[in-house]
Biopython code that builds the backbone (N, CA, C, O; Angstrom):
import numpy as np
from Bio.PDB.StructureBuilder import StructureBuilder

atoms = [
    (1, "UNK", "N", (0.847, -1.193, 0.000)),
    (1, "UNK", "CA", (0.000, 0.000, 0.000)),
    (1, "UNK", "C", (0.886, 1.247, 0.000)),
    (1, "UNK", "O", (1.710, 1.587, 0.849)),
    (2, "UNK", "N", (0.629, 1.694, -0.836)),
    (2, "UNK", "CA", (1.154, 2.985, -0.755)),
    (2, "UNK", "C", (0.400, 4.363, -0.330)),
    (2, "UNK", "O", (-0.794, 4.529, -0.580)),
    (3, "UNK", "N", (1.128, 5.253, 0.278)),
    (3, "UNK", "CA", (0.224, 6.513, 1.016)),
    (3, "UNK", "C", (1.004, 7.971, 0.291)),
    (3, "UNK", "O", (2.173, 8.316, 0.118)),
    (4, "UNK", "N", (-0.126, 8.473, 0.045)),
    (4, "UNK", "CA", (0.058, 10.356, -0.706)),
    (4, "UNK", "C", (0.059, 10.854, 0.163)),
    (4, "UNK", "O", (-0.140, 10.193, 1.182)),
    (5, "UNK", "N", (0.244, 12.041, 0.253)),
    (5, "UNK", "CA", (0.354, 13.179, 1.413)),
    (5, "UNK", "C", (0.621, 14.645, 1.082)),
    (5, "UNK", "O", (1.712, 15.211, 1.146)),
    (6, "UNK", "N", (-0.662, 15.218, 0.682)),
    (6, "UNK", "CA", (-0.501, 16.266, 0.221)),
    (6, "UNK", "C", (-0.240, 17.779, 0.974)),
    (6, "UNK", "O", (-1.086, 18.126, 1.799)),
    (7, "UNK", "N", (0.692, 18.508, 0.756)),
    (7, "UNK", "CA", (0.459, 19.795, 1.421)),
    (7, "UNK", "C", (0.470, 20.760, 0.463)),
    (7, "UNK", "O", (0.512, 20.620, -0.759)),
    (8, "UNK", "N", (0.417, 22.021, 1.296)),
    (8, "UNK", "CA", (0.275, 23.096, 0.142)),
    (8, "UNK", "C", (-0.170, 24.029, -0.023)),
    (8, "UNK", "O", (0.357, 25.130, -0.184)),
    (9, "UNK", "N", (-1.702, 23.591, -0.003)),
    (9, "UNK", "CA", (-2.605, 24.440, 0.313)),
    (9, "UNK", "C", (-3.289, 25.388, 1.025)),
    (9, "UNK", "O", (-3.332, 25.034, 2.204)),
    (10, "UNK", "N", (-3.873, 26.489, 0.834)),
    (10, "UNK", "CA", (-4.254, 27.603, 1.401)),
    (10, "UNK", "C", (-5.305, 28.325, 0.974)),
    (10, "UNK", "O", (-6.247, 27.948, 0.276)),
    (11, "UNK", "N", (-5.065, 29.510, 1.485)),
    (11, "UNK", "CA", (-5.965, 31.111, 1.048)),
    (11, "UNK", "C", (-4.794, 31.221, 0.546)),
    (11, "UNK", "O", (-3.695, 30.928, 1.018)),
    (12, "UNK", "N", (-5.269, 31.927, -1.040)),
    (12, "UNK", "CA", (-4.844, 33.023, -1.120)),
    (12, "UNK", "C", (-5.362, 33.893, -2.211)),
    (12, "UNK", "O", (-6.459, 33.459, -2.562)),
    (13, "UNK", "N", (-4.890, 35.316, -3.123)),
    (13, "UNK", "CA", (-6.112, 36.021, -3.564)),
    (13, "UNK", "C", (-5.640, 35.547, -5.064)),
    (13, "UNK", "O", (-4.759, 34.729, -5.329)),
    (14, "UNK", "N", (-6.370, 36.196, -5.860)),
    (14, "UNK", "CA", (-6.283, 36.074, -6.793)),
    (14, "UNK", "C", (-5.505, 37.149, -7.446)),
    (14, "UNK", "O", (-5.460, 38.369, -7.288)),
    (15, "UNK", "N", (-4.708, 36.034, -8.490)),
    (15, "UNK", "CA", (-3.540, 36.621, -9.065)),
    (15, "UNK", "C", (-2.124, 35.720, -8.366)),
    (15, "UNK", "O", (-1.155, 35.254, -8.967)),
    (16, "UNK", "N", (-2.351, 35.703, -7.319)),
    (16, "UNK", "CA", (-1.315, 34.864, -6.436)),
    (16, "UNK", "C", (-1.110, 33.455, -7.164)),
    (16, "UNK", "O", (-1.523, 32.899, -8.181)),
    (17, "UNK", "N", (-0.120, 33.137, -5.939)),
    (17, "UNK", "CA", (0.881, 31.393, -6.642)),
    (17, "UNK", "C", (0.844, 30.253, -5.342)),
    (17, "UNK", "O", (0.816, 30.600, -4.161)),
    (18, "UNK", "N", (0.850, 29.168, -5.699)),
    (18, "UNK", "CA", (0.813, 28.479, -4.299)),
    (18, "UNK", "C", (1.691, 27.308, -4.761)),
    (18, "UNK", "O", (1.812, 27.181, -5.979)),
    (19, "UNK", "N", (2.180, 26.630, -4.140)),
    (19, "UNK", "CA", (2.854, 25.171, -4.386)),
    (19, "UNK", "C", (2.526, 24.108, -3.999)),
    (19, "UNK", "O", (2.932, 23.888, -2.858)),
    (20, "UNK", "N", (1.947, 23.304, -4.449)),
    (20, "UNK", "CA", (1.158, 21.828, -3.886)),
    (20, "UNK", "C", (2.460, 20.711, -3.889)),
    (20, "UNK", "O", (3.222, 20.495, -4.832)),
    (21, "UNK", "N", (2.469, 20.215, -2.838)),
    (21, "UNK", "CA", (3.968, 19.322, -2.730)),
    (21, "UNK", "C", (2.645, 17.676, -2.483)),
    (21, "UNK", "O", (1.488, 17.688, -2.064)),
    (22, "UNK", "N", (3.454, 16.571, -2.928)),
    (22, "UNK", "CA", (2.819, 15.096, -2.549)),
    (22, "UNK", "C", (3.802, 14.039, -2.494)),
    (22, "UNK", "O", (4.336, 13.378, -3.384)),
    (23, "UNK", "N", (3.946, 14.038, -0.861)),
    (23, "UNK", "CA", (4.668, 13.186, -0.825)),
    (23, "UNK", "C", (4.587, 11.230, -0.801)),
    (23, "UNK", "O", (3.590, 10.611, -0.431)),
    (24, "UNK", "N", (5.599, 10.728, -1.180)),
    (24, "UNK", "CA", (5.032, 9.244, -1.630)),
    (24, "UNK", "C", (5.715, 8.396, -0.184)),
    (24, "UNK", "O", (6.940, 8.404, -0.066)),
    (25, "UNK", "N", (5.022, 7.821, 0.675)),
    (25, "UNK", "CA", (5.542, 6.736, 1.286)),
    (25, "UNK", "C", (6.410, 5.836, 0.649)),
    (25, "UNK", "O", (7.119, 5.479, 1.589)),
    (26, "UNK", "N", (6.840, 5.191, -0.432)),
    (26, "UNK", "CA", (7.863, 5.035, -1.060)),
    (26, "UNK", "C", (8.293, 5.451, -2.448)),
    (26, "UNK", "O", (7.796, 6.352, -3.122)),
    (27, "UNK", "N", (9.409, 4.562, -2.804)),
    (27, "UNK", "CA", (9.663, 5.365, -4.261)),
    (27, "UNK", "C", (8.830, 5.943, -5.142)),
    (27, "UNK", "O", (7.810, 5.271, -4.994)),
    (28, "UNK", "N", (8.620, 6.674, -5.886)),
    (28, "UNK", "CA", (7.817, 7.027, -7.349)),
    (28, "UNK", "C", (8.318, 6.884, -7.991)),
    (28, "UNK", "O", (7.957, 7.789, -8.744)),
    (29, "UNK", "N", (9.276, 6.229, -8.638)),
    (29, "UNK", "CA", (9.815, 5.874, -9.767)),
    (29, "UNK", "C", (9.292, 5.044, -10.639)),
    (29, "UNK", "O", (9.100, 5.199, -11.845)),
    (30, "UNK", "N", (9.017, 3.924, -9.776)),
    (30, "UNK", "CA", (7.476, 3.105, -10.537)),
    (30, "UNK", "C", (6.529, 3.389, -10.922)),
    (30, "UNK", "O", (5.883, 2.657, -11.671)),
    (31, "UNK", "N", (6.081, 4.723, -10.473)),
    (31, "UNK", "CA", (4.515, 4.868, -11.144)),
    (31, "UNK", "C", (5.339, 5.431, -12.432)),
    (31, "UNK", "O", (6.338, 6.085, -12.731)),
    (32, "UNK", "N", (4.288, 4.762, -12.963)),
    (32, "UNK", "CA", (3.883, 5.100, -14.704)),
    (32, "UNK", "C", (2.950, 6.487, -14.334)),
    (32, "UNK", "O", (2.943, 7.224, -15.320)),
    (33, "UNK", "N", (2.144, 7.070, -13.169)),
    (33, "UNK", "CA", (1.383, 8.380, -13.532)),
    (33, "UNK", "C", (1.651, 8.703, -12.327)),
    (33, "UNK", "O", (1.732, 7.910, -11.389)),
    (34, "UNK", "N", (1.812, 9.941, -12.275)),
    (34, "UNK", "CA", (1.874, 11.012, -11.272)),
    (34, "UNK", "C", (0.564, 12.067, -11.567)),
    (34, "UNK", "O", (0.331, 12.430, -12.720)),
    (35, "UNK", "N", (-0.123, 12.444, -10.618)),
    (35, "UNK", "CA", (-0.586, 13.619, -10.984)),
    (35, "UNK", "C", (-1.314, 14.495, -10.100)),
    (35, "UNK", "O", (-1.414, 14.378, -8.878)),
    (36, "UNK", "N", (-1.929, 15.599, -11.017)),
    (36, "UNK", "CA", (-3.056, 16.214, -9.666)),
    (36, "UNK", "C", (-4.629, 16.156, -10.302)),
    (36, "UNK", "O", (-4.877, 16.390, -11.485)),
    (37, "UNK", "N", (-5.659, 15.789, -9.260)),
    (37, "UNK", "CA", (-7.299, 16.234, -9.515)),
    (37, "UNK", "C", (-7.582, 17.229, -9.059)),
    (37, "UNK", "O", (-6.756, 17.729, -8.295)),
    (38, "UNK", "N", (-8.693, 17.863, -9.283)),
    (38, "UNK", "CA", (-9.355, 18.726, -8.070)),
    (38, "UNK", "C", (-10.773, 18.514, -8.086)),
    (38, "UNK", "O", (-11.197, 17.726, -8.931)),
    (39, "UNK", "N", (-11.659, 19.120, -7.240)),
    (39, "UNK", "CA", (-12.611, 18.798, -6.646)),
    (39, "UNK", "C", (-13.661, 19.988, -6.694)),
    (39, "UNK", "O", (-14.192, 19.819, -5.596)),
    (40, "UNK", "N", (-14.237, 20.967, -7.197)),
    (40, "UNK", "CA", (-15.020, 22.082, -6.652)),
    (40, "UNK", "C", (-16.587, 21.698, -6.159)),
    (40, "UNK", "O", (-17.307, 20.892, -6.748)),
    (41, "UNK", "N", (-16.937, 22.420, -5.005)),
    (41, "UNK", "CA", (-18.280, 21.678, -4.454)),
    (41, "UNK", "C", (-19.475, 22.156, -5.551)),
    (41, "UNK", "O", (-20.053, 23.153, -5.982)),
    (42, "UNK", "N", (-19.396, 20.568, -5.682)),
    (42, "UNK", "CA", (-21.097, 20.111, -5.807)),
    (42, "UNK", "C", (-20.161, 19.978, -7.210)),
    (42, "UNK", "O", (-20.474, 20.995, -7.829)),
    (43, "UNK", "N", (-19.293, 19.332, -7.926)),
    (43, "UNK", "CA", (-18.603, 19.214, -8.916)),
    (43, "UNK", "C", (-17.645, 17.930, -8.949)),
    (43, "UNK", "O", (-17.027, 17.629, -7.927)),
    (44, "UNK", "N", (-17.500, 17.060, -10.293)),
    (44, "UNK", "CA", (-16.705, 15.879, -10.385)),
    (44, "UNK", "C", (-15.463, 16.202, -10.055)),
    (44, "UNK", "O", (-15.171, 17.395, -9.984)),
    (45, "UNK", "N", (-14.225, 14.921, -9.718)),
    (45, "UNK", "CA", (-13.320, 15.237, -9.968)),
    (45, "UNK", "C", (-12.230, 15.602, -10.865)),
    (45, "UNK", "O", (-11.767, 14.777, -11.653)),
    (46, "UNK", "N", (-11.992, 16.263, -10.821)),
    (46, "UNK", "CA", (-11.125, 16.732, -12.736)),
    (46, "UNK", "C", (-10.047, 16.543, -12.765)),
    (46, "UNK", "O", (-9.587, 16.905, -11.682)),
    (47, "UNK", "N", (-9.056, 16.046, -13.589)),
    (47, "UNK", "CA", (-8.142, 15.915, -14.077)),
    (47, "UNK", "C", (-7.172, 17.334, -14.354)),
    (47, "UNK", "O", (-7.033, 17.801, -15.484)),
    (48, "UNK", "N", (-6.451, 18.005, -12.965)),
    (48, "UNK", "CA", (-5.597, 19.043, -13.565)),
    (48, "UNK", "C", (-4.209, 19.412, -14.471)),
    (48, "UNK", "O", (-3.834, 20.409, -15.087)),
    (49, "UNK", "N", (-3.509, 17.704, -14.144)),
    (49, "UNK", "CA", (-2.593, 17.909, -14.842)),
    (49, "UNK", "C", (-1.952, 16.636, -14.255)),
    (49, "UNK", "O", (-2.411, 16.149, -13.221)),
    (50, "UNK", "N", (-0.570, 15.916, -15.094)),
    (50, "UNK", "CA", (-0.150, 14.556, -14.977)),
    (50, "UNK", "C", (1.070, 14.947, -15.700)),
    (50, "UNK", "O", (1.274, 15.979, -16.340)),
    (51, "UNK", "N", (1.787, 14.019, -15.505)),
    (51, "UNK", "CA", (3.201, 13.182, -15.468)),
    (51, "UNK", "C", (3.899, 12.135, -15.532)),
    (51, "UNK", "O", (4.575, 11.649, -14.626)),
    (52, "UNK", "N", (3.693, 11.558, -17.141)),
    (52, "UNK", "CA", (4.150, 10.255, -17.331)),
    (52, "UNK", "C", (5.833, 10.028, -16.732)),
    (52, "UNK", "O", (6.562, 10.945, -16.352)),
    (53, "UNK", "N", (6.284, 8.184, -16.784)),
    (53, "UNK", "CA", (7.357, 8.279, -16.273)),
    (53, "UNK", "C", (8.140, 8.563, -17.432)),
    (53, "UNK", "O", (9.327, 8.429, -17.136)),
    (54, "UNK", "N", (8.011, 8.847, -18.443)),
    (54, "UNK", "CA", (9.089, 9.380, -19.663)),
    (54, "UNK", "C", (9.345, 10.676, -19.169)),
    (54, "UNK", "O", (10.531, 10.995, -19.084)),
    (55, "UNK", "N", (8.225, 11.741, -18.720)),
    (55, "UNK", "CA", (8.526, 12.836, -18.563)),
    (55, "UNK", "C", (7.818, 13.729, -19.122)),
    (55, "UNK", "O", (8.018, 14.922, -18.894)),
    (56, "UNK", "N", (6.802, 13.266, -20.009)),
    (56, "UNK", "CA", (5.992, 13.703, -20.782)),
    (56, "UNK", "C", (4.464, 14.698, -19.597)),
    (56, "UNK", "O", (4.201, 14.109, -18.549)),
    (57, "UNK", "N", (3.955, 15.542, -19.773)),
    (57, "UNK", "CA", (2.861, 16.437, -18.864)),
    (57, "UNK", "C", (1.932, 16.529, -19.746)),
    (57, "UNK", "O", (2.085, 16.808, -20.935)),
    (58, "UNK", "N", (0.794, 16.262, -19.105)),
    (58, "UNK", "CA", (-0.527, 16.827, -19.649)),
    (58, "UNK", "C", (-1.111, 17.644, -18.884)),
    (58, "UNK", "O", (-0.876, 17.591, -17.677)),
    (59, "UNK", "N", (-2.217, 18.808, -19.528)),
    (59, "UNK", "CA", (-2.689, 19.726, -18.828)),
    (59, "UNK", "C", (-4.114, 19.975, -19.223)),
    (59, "UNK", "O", (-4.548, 20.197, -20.353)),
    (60, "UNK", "N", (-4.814, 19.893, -17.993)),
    (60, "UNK", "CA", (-6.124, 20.613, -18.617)),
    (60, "UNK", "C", (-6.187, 21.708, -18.954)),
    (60, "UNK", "O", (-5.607, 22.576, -18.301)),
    (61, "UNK", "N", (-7.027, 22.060, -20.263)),
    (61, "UNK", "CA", (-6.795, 23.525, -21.218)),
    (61, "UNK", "C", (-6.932, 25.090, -19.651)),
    (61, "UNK", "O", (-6.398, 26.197, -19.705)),
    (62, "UNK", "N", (-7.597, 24.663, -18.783)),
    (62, "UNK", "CA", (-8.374, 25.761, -17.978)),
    (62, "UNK", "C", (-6.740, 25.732, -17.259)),
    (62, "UNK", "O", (-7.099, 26.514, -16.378)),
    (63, "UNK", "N", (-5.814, 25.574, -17.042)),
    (63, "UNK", "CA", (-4.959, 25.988, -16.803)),
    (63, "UNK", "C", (-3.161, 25.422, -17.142)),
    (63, "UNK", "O", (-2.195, 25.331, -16.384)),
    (64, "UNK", "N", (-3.334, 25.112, -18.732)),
    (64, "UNK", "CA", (-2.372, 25.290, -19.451)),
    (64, "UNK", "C", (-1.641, 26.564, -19.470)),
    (64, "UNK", "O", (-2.351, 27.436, -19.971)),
    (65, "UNK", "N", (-0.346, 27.049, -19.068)),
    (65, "UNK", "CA", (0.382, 28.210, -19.277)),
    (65, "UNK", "C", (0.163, 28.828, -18.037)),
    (65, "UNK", "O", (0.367, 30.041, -18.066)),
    (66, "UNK", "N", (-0.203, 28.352, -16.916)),
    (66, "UNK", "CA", (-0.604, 28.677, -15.494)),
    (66, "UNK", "C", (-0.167, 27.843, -14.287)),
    (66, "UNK", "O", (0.417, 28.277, -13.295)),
    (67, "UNK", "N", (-0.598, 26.378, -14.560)),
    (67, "UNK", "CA", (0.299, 25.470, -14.107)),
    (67, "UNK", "C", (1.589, 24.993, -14.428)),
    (67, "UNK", "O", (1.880, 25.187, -15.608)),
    (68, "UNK", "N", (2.530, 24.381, -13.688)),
    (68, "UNK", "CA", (3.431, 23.303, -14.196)),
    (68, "UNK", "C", (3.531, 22.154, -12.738)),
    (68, "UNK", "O", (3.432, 22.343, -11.525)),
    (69, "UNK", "N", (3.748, 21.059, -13.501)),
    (69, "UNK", "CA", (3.895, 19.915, -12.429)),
    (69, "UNK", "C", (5.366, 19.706, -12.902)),
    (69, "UNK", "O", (6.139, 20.037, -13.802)),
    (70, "UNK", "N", (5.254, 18.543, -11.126)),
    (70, "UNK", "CA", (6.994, 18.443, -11.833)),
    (70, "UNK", "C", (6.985, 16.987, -10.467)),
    (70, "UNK", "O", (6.185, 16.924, -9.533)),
    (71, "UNK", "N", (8.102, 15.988, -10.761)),
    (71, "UNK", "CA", (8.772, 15.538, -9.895)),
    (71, "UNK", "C", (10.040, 15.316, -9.583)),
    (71, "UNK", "O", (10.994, 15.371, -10.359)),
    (72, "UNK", "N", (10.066, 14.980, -8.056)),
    (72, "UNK", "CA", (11.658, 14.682, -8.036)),
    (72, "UNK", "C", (11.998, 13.308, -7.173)),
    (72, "UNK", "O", (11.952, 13.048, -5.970)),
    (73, "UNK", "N", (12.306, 12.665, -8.181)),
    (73, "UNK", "CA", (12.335, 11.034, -7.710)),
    (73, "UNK", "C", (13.189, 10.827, -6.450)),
    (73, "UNK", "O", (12.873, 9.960, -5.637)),
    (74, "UNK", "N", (14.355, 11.672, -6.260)),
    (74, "UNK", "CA", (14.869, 11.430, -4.898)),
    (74, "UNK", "C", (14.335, 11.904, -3.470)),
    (74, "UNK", "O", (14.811, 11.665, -2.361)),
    (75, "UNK", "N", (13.411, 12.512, -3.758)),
    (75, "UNK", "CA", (12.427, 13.072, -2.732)),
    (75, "UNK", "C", (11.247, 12.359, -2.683)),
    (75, "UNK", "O", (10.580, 12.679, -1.699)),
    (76, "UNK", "N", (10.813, 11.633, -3.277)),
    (76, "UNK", "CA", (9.412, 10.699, -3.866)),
    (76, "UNK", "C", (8.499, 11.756, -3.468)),
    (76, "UNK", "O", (7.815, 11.674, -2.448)),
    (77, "UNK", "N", (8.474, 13.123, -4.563)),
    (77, "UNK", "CA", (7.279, 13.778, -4.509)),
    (77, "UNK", "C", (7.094, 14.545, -5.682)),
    (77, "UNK", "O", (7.839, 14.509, -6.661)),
    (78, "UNK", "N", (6.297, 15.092, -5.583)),
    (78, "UNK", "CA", (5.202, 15.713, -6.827)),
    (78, "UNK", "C", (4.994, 17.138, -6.554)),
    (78, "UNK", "O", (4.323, 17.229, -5.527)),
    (79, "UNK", "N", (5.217, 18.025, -6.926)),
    (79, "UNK", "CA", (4.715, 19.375, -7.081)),
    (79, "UNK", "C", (3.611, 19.323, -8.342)),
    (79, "UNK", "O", (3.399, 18.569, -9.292)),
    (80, "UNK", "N", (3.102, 20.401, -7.874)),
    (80, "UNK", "CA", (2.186, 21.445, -8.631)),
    (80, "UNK", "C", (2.150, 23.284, -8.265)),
    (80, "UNK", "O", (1.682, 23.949, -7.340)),
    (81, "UNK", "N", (2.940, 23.627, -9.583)),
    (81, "UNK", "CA", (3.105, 24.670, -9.080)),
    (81, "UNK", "C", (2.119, 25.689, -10.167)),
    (81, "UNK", "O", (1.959, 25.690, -11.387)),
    (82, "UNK", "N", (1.526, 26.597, -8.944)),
    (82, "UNK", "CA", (0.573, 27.242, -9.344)),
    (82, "UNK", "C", (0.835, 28.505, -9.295)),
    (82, "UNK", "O", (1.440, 29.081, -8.391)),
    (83, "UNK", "N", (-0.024, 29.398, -11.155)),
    (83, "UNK", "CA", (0.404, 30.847, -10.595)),
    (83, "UNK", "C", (-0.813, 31.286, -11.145)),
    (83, "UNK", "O", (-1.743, 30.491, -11.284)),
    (84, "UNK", "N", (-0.911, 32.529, -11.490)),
    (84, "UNK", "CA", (-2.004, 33.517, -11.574)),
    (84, "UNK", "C", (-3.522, 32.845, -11.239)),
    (84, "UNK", "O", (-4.404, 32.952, -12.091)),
    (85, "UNK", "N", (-3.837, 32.022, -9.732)),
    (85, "UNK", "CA", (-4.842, 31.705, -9.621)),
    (85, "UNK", "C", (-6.076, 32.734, -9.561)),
    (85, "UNK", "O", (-6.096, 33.917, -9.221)),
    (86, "UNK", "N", (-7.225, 31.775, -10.060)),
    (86, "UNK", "CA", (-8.020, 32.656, -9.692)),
    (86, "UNK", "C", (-9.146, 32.028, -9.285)),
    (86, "UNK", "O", (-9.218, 30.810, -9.124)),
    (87, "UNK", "N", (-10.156, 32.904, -9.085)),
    (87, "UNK", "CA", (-11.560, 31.793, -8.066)),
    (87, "UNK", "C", (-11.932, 30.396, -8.324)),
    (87, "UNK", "O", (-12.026, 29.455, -7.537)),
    (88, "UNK", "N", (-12.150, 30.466, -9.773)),
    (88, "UNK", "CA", (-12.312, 29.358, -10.634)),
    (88, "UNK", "C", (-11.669, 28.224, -10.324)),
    (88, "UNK", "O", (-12.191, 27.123, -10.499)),
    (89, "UNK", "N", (-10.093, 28.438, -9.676)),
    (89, "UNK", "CA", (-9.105, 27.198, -8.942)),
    (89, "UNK", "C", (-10.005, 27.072, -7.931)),
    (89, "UNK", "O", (-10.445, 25.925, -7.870)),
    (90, "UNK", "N", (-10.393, 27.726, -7.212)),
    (90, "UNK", "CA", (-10.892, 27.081, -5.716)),
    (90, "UNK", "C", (-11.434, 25.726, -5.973)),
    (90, "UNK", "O", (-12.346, 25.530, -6.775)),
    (91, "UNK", "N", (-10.817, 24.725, -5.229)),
    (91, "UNK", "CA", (-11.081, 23.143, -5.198)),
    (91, "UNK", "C", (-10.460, 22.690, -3.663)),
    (91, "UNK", "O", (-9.956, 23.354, -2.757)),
    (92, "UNK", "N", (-10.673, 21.606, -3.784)),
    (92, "UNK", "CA", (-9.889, 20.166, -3.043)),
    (92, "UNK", "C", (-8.926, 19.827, -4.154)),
    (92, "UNK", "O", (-9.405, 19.966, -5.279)),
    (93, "UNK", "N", (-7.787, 19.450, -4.095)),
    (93, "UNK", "CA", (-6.894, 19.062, -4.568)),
    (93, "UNK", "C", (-6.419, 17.708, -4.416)),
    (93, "UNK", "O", (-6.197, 17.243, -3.298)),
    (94, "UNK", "N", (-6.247, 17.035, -5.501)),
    (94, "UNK", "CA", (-5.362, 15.382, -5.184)),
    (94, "UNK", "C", (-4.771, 15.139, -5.504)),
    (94, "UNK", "O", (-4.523, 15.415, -6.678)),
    (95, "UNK", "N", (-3.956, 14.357, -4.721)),
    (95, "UNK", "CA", (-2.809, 13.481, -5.870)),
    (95, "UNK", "C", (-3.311, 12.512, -6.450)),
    (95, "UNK", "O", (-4.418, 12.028, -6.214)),
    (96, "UNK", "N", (-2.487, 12.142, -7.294)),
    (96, "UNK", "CA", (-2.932, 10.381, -7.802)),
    (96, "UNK", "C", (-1.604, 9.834, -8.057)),
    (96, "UNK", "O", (-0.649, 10.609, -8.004)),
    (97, "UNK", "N", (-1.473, 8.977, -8.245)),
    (97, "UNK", "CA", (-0.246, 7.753, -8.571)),
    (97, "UNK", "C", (-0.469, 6.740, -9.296)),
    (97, "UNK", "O", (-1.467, 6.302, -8.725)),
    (98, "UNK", "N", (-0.248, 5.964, -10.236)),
    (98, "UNK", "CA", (-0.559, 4.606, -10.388)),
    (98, "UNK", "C", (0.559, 4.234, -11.117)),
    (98, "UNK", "O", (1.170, 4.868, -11.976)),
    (99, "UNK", "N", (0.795, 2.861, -10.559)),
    (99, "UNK", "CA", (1.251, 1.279, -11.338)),
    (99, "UNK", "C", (0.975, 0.506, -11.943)),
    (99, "UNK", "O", (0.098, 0.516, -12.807)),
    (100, "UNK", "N", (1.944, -0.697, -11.501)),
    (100, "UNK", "CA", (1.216, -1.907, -12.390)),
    (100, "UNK", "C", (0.781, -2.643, -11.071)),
    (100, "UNK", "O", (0.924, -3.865, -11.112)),
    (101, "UNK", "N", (0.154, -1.987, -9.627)),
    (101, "UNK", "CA", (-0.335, -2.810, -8.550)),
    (101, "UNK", "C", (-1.528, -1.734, -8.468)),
    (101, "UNK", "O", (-2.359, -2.015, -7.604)),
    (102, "UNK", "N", (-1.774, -0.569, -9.190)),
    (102, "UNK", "CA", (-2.848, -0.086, -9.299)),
    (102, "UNK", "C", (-2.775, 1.600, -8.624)),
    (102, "UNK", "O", (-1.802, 2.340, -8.479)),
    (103, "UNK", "N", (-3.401, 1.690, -8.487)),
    (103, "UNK", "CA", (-4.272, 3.456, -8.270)),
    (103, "UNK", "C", (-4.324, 3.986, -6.734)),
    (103, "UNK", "O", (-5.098, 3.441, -5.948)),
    (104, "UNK", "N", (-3.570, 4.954, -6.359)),
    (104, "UNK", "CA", (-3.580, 5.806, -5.217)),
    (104, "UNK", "C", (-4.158, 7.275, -5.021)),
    (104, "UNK", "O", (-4.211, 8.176, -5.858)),
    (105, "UNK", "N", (-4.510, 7.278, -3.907)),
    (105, "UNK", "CA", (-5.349, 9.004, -3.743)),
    (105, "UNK", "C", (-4.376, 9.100, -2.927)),
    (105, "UNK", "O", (-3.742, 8.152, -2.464)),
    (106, "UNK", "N", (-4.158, 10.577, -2.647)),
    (106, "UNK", "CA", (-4.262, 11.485, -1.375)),
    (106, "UNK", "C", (-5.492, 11.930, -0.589)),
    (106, "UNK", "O", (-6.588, 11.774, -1.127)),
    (107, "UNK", "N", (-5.421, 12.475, 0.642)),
    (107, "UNK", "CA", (-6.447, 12.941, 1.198)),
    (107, "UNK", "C", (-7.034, 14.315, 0.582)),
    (107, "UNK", "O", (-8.227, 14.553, 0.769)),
    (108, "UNK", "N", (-6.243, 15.221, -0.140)),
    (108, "UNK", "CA", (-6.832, 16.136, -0.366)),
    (108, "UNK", "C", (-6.465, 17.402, 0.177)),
    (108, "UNK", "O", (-6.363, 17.409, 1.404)),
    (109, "UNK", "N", (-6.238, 18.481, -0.421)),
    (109, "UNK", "CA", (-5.629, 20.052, 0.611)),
    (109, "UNK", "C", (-6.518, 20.927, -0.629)),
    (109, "UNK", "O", (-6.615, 20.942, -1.856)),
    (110, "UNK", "N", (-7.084, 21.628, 0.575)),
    (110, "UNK", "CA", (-7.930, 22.626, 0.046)),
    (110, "UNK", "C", (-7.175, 23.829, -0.256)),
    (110, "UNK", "O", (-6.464, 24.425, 0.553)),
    (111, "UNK", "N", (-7.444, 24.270, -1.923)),
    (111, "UNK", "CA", (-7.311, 25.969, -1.925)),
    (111, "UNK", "C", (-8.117, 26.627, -2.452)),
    (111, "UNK", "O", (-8.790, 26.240, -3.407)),
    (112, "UNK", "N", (-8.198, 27.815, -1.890)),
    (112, "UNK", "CA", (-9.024, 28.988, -2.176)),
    (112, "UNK", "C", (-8.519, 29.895, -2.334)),
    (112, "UNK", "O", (-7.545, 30.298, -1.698)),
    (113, "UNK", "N", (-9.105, 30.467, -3.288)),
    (113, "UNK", "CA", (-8.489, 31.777, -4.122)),
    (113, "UNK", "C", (-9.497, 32.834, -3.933)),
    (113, "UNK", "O", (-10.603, 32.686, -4.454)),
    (114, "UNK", "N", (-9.223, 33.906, -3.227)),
    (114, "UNK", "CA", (-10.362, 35.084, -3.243)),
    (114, "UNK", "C", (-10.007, 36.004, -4.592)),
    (114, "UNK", "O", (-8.933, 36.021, -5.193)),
    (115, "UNK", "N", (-11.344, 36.842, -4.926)),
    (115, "UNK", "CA", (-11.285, 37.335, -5.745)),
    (115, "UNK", "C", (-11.224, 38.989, -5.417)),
    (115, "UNK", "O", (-11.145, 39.799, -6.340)),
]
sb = StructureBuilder()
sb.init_structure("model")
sb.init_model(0)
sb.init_chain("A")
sb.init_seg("    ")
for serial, (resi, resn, name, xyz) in enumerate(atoms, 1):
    if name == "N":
        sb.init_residue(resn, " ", resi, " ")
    sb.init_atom(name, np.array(xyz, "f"), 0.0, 1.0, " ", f" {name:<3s}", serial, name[0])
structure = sb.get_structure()
């Protein structure tokens, strides 16, 4: 079993930057996906952005050129680094992970972006 552990999250206003860190109870080198969801109430979870193990990133269009993810395998963690947020970010945030033993969450770190 593996465990996420997200921090990061906050207030803050809009226009501002925040850094979502996820750390892995063991290596990440194995996952084939790294990534982040988010959550807005009364809303699915969405797909914000990922990290194959080639190195390759995908981004959802709503914040392409705003986000970047990144990892660093000797740290077994995951950033998401965020800038010109704005209300529209306000979510729950997740990690995800997966292998070839399957699919991990984090608990989730809330941010909010005032406007």
């Amino acid at each position: 079993q593996v465990q996420l552990v997200e921090s990061g999250g906050g207030l803050v206003q809009s226009g501002g930057s925040l850094r979502l860190s996820c750390a892995a109870s063991r290596t990440i080198f194995s996952f084939h996906i790294l990534g982040w969801y988010r959550q807005a109430p009364e809303k699915g979870r969405d797909l914000v952005a990922r990290i194959l193990s080639d190195g390759t990133t995908n981004y959802a269009d709503s914040v392409k050129g705003r986000f970047t993810i990144s990892r660093d395998n000797a740290k077994n963690t995951v950033y998401l680094q965020m800038n010109d947020l704005n209300p529209e970010d306000t979510a729950v945030y997740y990690c995800y992970a997966h292998d070839v033993r399957g699919s991990y969450w984090g608990q989730g770190t809330q941010v909010t972006v005032s406007s």
